[in-house]
N, C-alpha and C positions, 0 to 999 in steps of 0.2 A: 837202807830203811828196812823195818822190820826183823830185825838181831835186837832189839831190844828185851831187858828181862823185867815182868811184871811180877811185884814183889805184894804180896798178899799179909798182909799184919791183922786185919779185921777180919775175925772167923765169917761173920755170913758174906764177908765179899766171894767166900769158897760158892755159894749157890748160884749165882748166876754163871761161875762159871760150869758147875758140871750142869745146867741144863743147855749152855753151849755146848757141849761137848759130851752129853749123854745121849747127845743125836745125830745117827750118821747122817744125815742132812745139813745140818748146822755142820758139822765136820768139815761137808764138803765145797761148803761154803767159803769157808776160814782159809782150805787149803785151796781155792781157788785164788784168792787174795793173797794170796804168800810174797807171790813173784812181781807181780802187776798191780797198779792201778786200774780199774773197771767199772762200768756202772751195771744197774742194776740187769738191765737188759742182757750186756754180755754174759753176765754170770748167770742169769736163767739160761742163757745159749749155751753154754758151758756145762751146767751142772744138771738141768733138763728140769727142773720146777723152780715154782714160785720161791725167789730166796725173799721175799720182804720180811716175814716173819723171824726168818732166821738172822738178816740183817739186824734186825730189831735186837735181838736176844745179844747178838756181836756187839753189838755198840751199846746197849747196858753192862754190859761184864765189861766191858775198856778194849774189848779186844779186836777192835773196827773202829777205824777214823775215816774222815769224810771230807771231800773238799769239792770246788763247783770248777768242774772241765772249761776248759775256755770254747766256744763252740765253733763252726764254720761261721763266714760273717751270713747272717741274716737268718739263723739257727739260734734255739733256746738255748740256756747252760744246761746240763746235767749234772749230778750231785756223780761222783766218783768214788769208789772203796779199797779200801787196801787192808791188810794186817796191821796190827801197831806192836805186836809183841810176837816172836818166836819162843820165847822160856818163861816159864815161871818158875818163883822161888815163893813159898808158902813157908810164914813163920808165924805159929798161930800159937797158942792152949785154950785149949776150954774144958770143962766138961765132958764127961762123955753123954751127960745127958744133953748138954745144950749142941752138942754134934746130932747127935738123934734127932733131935726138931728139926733141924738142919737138915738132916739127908731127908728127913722127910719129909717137909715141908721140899724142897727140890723136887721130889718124885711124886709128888702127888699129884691126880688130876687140878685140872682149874677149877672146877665142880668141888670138889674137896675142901677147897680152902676159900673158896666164893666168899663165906661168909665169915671169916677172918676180914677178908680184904673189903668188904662193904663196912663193914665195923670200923677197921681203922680208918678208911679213907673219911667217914660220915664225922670220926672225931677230929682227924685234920681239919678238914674245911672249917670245920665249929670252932678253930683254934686252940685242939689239943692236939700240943705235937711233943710234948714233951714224953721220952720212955716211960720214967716214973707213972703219969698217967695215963698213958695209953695200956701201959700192965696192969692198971686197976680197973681198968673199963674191959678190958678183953681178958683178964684170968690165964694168961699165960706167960711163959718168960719172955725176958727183954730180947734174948736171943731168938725166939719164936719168932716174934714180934719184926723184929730187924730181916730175919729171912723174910719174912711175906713181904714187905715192903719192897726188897729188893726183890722178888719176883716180881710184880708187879710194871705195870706201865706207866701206870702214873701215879706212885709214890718213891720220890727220894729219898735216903740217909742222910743226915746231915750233923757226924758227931752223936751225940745227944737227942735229936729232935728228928721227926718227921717232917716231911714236908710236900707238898705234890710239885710233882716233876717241873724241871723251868723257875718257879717260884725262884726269888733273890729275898734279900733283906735290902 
């Protein structure tokens, strides 16, 4: 488990990963999980802070899976973590401008792009999810557009479309 290779073909699926991995926290997270299955507790024991944030960030970029421990009898489950990938292979093109949004939209405070992400999320819910309109309502590129989402916690890529996080058809 976890020799797996995560193949990247969607340039903004790059942004969640370097905010994984542009933190030596989240780092230490990731390589916590390498070897073991663990919950969230052991890995604070382990890595000496709060990993839930960083868990978060792991498991939006694909690179943390999760499953519920079987517990002692008359004990709760706990949700358990591990790596799902050890390599990536990034086969992208784009732009060097729509890389630019990209890197920067990744580095930016949350304070920064707040008001990107209140924009898109307020057109979501109102049942604009489509790129095409969402880039007419926010004045940026589709690739802009795509990074913030995928920063984000509760909007997903879907293709084409927005959507907040969970949503199905």
């Amino acid at each position: 488990m976890g020799k797996r290779t995560r193949i990247i073909n969607e340039p903004s699926d790059i942004v969640p990963l370097l905010r994984a991995f542009g933190s030596a926290n989240h780092k230490k997270v990731f390589d916590s999980l390498q070897n073991d299955w663990k919950t969230e507790e052991e890995i604070e024991k382990e890595v000496g802070f709060n990993s839930h944030e960083s868990l978060d960030i792991l498991k939006k970029s694909g690179f943390v899976e999760s499953k519920w421990r079987m517990p002692q009898p008359g004990k709760t489950p706990e949700k358990e973590y591990h790596s799902s990938y050890s390599r990536v292979q990034v086969n992208f093109q784009c732009s060097v401008e729509d890389l630019s949004d990209m890197i920067m939209v990744t580095f930016k405070s949350d304070s920064e792009i707040r008001d990107y992400l209140e924009i898109i999320e307020k057109e979501v819910k109102a049942g604009n999810q489509s790129m095409n309109g969402l880039q007419r309502v926010v004045d940026k590129s589709i690739m802009f557009i795509r990074a913030v989402a995928r920063r984000s916690n509760i909007l997903s890529v879907k293709g084409q479309r927005i959507e907040m996080f969970g949503e199905t058809e």
